[in-house]
C-alpha positions in Angstrom: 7.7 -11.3 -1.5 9.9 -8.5 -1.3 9.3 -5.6 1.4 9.2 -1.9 0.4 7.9 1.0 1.0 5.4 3.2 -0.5 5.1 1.3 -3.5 9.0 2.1 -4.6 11.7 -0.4 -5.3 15.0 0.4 -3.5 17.4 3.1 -6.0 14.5 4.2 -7.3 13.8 8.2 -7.2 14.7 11.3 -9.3 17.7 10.8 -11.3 17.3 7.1 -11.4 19.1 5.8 -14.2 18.1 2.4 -14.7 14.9 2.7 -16.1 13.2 2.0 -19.1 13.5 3.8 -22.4 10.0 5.8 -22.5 7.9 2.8 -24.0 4.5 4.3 -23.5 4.5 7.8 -24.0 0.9 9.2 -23.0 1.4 12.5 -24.3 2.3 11.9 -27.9 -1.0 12.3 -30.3 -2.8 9.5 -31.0 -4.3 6.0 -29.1 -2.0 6.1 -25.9 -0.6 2.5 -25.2 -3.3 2.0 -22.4 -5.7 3.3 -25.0 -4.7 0.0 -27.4 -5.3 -2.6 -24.5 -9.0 -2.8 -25.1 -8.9 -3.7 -28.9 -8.4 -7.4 -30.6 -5.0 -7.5 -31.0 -4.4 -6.8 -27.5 -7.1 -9.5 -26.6 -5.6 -12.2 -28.6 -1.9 -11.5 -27.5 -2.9 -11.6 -23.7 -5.5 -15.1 -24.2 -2.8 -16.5 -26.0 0.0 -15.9 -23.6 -2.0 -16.9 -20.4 -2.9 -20.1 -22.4 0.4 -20.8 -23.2 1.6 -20.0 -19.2 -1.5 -22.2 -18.0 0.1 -25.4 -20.2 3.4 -24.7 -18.5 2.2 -24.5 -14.8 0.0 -27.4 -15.0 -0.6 -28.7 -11.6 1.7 -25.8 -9.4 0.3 -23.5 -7.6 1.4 -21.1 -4.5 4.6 -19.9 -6.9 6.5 -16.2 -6.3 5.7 -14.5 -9.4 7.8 -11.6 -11.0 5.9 -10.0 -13.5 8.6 -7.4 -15.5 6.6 -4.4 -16.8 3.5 -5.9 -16.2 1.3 -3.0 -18.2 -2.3 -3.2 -16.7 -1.7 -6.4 -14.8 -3.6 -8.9 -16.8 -1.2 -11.6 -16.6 -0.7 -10.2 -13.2 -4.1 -10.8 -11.9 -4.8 -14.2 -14.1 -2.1 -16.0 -12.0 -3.3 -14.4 -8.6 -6.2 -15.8 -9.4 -4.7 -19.0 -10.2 -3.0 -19.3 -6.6 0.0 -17.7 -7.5 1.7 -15.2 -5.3 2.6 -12.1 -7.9 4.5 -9.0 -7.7 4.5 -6.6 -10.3 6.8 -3.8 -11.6 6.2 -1.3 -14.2 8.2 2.1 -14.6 5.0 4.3 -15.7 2.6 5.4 -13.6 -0.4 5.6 -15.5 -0.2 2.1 -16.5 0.8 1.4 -12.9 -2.5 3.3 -12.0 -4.8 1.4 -14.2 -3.4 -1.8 -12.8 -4.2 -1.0 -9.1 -7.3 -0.1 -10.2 -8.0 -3.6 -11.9 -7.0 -5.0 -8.5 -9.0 -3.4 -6.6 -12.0 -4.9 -8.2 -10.9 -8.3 -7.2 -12.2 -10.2 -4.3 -9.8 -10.0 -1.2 -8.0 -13.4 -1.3 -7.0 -11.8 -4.9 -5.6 -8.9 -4.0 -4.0 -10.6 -1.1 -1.3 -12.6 -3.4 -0.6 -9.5 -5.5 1.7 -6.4 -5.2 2.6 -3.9 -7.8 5.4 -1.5 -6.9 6.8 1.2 -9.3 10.2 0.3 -11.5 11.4 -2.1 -14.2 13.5 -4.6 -14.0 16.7 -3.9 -15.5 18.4 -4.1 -12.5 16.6 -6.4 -10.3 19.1 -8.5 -9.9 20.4 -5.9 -7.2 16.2 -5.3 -5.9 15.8 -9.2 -5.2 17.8 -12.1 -3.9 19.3 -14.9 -6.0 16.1 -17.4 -6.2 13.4 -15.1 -4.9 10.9 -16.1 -7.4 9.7 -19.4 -9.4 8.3 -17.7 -12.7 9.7 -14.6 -13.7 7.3 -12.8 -16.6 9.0 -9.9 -19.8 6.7 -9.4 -21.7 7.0 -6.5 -24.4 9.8 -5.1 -22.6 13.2 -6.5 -24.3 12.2 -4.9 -27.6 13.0 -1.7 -25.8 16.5 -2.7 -24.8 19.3 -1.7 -27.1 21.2 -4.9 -25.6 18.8 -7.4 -23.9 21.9 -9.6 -22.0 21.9 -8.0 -19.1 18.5 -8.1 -17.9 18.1 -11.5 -19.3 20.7 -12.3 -16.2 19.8 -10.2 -13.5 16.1 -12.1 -14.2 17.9 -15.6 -14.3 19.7 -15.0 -11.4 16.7 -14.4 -9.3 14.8 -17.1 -11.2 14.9 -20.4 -8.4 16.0 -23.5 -9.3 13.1 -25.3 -11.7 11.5 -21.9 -12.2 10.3 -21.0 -15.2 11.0 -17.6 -17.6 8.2 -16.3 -19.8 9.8 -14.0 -22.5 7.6 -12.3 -24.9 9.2 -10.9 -28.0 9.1 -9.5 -31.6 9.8 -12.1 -33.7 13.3 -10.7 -36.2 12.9 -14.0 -38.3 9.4 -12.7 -39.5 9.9 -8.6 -39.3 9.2 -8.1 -43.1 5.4 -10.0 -42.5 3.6 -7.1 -40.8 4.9 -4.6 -43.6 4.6 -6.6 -46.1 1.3 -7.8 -45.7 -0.1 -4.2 -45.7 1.9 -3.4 -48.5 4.5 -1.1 -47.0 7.2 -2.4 -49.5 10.2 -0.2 -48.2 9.3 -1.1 -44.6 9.3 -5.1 -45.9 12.2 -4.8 -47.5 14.2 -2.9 -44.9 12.9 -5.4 -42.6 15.0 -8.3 -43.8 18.5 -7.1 -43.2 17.8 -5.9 -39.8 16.5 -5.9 -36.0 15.2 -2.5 -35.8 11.8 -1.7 -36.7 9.2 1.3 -35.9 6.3 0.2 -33.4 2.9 1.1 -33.6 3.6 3.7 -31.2 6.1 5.6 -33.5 9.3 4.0 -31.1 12.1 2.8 -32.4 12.3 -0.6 -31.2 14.4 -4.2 -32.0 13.1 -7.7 -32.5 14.8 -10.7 -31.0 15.4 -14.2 -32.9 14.2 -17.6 -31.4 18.3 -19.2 -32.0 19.9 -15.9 -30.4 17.4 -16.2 -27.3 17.9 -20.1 -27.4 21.9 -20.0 -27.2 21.5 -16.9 -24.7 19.1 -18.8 -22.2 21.7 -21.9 -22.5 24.5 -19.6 -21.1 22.3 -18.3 -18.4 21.6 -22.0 -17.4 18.1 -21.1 -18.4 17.8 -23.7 -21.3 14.6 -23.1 -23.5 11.8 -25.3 -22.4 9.1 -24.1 -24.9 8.0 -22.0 -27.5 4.9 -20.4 -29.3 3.7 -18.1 -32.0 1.7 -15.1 -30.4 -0.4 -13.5 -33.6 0.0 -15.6 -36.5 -3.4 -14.3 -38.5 -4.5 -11.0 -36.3 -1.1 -8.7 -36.6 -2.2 -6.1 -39.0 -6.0 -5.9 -37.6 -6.1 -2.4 -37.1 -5.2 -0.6 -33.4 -9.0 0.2 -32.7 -10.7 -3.2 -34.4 -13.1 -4.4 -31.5 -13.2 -7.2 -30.2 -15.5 -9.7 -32.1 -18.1 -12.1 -29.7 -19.1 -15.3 -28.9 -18.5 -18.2 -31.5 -16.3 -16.0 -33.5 -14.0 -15.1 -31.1 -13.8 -18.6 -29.5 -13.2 -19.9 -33.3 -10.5 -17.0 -33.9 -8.7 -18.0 -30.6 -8.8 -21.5 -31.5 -6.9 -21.0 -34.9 -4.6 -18.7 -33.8 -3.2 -21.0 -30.3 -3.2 -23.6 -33.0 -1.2 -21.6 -35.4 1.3 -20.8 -32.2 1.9 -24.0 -32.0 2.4 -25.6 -35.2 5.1 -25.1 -37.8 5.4 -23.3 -40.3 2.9 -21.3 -38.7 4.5 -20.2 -35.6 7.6 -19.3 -37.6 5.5 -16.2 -39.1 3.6 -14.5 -36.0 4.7 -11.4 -35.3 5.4 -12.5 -31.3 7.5 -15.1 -30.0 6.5 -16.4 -26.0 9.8 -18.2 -25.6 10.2 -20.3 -22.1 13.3 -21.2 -20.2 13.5 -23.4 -17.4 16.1 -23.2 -14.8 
């Protein structure tokens, strides 16, 4: 685990140009993106991803853990619970602050195995030695990147040999479904001869295709492993849907890991959790 102080990653402080684009802007009306992270969508998007890692750590435990813009720190705290030893980063402290909270809550052999320091990882190939973690998590953060190359190889080059990189992206090959299915027509249309898209924040943002990823993981001697759907049926639920109980939810989580796992199905979901293996 990497030593620092105060919380801050080393180059980080006013003027620090390697951050994020401004993904979660608080102050803009409307639900903030912390505000989101209680509703379904959310729900099914963080079951089905920790599902999805489970299958691909089957019987490993103790591993360094990189978690790249790790929000609130659900995945975060999952695999600390797990036995995992977990660092996470994230550039905005609000979210940062949510996630310490969360931690706190946890019993001490928890909050033992984690750390969450302040920054993102676009450069952490200069933050952490070559190998310094097994699994490496970025999540929701390449859609942000004009170009997402370069972090995609400062994150394989700290990745250790037979580690494993979780990649969770918008899905270009399936852009037009999410418009389309709630009948914005121009969006839909727009949607098929390009990348670019507007997120449910209002933020410009790109979506990354499953053969691009594939042939860029290959040149980062990160070959893809596996990969799954993330929100085949439940994209356009709407921001504050609650969460539904019992059977039902347990019934919608079935179909939908299903769905991420079975053509044509996963071809459609407006998420992609691809995973390369070093």
């Amino acid at each position: 685990m990497p030593s620092t102080a105060a919380g801050a990653l080393p180059g980080q402080g006013a003027g620090a140009h390697d951050r994020l684009p401004a993904a979660r802007p608080f102050g803009q009306p409307g639900m903030s993106w912390l505000e989101r992270q209680g509703g379904l969508r959310n729900l099914v998007r963080q079951e089905l991803v920790a599902r999805q890692l489970a299958e691909q750590l089957t019987g490993r435990t103790g591993l360094r853990v990189l978690d790249v813009g790790c929000g609130q720190g659900t995945q975060a705290l999952r695999l600390a619970r797990a036995g995992h030893l977990v660092t996470g980063l994230d550039p905005d402290p609000v979210t940062l602050g949510a996630a310490r909270a969360a931690l706190a809550a946890e019993p001490p052999e928890v909050r033992d195995r984690v750390q969450l320091l302040g920054g993102d990882g676009h450069q952490c190939g200069r933050w952490f030695g070559p190998r310094s973690f097994d699994v490496v998590l970025c999540h929701g953060v390449l859609m942000y990147l004009p170009d997402p190359d370069p972090m995609l190889a400062s994150l394989a080059r700290i990745l250790a040999p037979g580690g494993v990189l979780s990649l969770l992206v918008r899905n270009a090959d399936a852009l037009a479904m999410r418009p389309g299915l709630t009948g914005d027509w121009r969006a839909a249309l727009h949607a098929f001869d390009s990348a670019r898209y507007t997120n449910h924040l209002g933020l410009p943002a790109r979506a990354d295709r499953l053969a691009d990823l594939t042939t860029t993981l290959a040149g980062l001697s990160v070959p893809l492993r596996a990969w799954y759907g993330v929100r085949v049926f439940t994209d356009t639920t709407p921001e504050d849907a609650a969460p539904v109980d019992g059977r039902q939810l347990a019934q919608l989580l079935d179909a939908e890991e299903r769905a991420g796992r079975e053509e044509p199905y996963r071809r459609v979901a407006a998420l992609l959790h691809v995973i390369g293996a070093k």
